[in-house]
C-alpha positions in Angstrom: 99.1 125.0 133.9 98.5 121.5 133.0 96.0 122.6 130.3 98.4 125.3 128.7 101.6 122.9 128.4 98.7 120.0 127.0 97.9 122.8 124.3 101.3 123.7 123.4 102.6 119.9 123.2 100.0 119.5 120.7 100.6 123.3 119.3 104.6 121.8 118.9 103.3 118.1 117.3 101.3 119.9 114.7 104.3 122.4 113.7 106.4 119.4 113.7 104.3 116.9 111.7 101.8 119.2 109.8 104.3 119.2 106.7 102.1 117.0 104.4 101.3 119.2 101.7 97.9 118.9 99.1 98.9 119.2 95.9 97.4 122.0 93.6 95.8 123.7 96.7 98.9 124.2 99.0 97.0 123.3 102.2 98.8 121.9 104.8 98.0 118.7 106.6 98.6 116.7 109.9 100.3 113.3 108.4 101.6 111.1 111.1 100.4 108.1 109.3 102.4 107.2 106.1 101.3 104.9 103.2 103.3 101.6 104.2 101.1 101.3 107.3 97.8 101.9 105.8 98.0 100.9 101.9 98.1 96.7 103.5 95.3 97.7 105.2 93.3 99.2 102.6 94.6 96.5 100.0 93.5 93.8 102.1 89.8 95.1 102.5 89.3 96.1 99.3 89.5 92.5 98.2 87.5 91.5 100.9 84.5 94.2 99.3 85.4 92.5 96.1 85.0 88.7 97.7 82.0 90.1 99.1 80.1 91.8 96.3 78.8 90.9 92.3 81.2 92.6 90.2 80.3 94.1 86.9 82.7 93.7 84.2 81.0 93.0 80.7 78.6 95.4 80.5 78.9 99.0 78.6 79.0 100.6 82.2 81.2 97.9 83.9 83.8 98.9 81.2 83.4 102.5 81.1 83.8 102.8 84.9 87.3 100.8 84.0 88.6 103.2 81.3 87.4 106.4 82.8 89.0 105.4 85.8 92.8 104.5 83.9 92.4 107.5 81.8 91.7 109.8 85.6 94.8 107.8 86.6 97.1 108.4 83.7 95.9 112.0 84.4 96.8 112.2 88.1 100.4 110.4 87.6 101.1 112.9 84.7 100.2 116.1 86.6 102.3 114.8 90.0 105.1 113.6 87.8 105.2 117.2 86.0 105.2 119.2 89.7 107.5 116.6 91.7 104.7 115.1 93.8 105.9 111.5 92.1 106.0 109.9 95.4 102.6 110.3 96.4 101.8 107.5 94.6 104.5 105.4 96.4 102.9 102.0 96.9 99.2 102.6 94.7 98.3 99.8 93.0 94.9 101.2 90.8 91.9 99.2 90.4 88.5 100.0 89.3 85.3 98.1 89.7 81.3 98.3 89.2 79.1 96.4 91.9 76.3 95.6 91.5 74.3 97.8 94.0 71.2 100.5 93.6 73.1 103.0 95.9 73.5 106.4 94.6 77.4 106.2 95.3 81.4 105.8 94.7 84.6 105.8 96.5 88.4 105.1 96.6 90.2 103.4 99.4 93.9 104.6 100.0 96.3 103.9 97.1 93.9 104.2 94.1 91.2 101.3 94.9 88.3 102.5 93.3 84.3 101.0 93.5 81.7 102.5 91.1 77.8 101.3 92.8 75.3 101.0 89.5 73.6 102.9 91.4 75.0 106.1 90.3 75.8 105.0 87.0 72.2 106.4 85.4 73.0 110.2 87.1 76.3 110.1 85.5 74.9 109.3 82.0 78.6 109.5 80.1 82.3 109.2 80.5 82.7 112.6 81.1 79.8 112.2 84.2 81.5 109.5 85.1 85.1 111.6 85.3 83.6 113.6 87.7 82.6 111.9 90.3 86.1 109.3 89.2 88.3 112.6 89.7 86.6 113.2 92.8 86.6 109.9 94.5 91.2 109.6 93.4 91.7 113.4 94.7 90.7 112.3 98.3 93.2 109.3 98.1 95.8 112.5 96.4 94.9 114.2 99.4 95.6 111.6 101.7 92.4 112.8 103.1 91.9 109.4 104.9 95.4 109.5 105.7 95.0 112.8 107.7 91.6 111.6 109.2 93.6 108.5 111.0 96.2 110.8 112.3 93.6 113.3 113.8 92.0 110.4 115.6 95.4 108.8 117.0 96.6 112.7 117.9 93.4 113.2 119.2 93.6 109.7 121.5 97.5 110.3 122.5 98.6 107.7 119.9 101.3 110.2 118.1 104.0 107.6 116.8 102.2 106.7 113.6 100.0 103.7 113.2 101.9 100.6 114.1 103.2 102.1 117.4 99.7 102.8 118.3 98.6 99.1 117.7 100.7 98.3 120.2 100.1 100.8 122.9 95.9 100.2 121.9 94.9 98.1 119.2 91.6 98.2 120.2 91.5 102.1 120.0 93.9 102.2 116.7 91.3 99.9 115.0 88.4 101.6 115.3 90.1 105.1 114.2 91.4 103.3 111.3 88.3 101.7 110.4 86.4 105.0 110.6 89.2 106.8 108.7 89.1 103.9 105.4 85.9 103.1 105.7 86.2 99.2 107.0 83.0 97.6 108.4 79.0 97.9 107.2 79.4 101.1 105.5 83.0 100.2 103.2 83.9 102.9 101.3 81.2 106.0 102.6 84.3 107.8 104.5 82.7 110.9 106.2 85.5 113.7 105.2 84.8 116.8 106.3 82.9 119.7 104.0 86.3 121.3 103.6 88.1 117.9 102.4 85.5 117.2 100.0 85.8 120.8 98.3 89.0 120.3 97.9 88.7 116.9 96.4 86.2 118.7 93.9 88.8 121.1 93.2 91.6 118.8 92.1 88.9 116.1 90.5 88.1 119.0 88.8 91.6 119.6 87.2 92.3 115.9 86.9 89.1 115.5 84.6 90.5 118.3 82.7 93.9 116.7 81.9 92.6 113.4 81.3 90.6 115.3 78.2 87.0 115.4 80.2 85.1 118.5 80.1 84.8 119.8 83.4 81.7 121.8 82.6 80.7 118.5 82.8 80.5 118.7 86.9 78.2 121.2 87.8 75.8 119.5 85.5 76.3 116.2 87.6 76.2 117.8 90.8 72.5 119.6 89.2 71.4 116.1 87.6 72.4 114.7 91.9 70.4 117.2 93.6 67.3 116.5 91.1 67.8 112.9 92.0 67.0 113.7 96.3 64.4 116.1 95.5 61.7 115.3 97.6 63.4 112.2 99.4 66.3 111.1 101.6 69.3 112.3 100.0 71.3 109.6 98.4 74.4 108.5 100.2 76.7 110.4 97.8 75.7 113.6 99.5 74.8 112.9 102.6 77.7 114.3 104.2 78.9 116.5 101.7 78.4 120.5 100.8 75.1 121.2 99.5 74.7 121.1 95.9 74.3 125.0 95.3 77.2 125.6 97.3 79.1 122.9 95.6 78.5 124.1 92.2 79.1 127.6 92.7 82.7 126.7 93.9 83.0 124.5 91.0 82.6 127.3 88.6 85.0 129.8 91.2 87.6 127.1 89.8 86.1 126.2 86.5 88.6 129.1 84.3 91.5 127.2 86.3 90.6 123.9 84.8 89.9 124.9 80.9 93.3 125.9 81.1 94.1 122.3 81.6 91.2 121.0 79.3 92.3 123.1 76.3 95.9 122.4 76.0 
């Protein structure tokens, strides 16, 4: 008995707070955390990253990592301005950085703070490589994908009022969930989404590299030039946790007529 009501309590929190909806794809989401409680959060440790690390800024690829990344961004604010998903962005402050690091990998903390590692920067050869993994990296911030993440883990743990209530009942508890859901701690940045969260985020990257005037033909040749790169060796971080390449690019070019549509106007 105690099982059933425990199941319909959480049943009842889900229809009740799973109204969060991903733009372009329609998916619904659990979304008990909102932006004002984690954007601080995120803003505060991406400086720390930035305190922390050798930031590239006048180089060719320092700078192209910059204006891919405003170009993505102007993109992204157009398309949720046009389809009245303007307050998503409530509270992003954008920011776009190359360290100096020989991991094959990128990210982007909650409201629009994005690191580029050098690392990478030979696989994407171009802008337009860059603009994939760029549109990639925002959609999971669109998505609120770390967002969700954080309120899975305090639903999960019993901590259902959203993130400051939970502090207080467990800060303990709250802080590792959030620093597993942002990324905070050795691994900054390498969130672990899930395989569905991370094709989604290559579906709308997808579309935003398509409005921001990037070929998005341009991303299955990335994702082919990334799987050439862990041939024969431990997979770079960048795909450790996500869908395997083949997989990834075949769903890529399942959405690939949706995003020419956006590339050719």
């Amino acid at each position: 008995m105690l099982l059933k009501r425990a199941g319909i309590l959480i049943l009842t929190i889900l229809l009740v707070y799973g109204c969060a909806t991903v733009p372009l794809t329609g998916r619904k989401q659990l979304s008990i955390v909102g932006n004002a409680e984690v954007l601080p959060l995120s803003y505060e440790q991406y400086s720390q990253v930035k305190k922390e690390s050798k930031i590239v800024t006048n180089t060719a690829e320092g700078q192209r990592v910059v204006r891919v990344g405003r170009n993505i961004a102007s993109a992204v604010e157009t398309y949720l301005k046009d389809n009245g998903y303007e307050e998503i962005l409530d509270g992003f402050a954008w920011e776009f950085n190359l360290i100096q690091d020989e991991q094959v990998n990128a990210w982007c903390m909650p409201g629009g703070k994005v690191a580029f590692y050098t690392g990478i920067m030979p696989i994407c050869q171009n802008d337009a490589g860059v603009a994939v993994v760029m549109g990639h990296e925002v959609a999971h911030a669109i998505a609120s994908h770390a967002r969700e993440r954080m309120s899975q883990g305090l639903m999960a743990n019993g901590l259902m009022e959203g993130l400051q209530a939970a502090m207080g009942q467990d800060p303990t508890l709250t802080e590792t969930i959030f620093m597993q859901a942002v990324g905070i701690g050795g691994q900054v940045g390498m969130l672990k989404f899930s395989r569905d969260q991370e094709l989604e985020a290559d579906q709308l990257g997808l579309i935003f590299m398509a409005i921001a005037g990037y070929d998005p033909r341009e991303a299955p040749e990335f994702w082919k030039r990334m799987e050439a790169q862990s041939s024969g060796q431990r997979p770079p971080e960048f795909l450790s946790t996500h869908p395997g390449p083949e997989r990834r690019i075949d769903k890529l070019n399942g959405h690939m007529s949706e995003a020419m549509k956006y590339y050719k106007k």
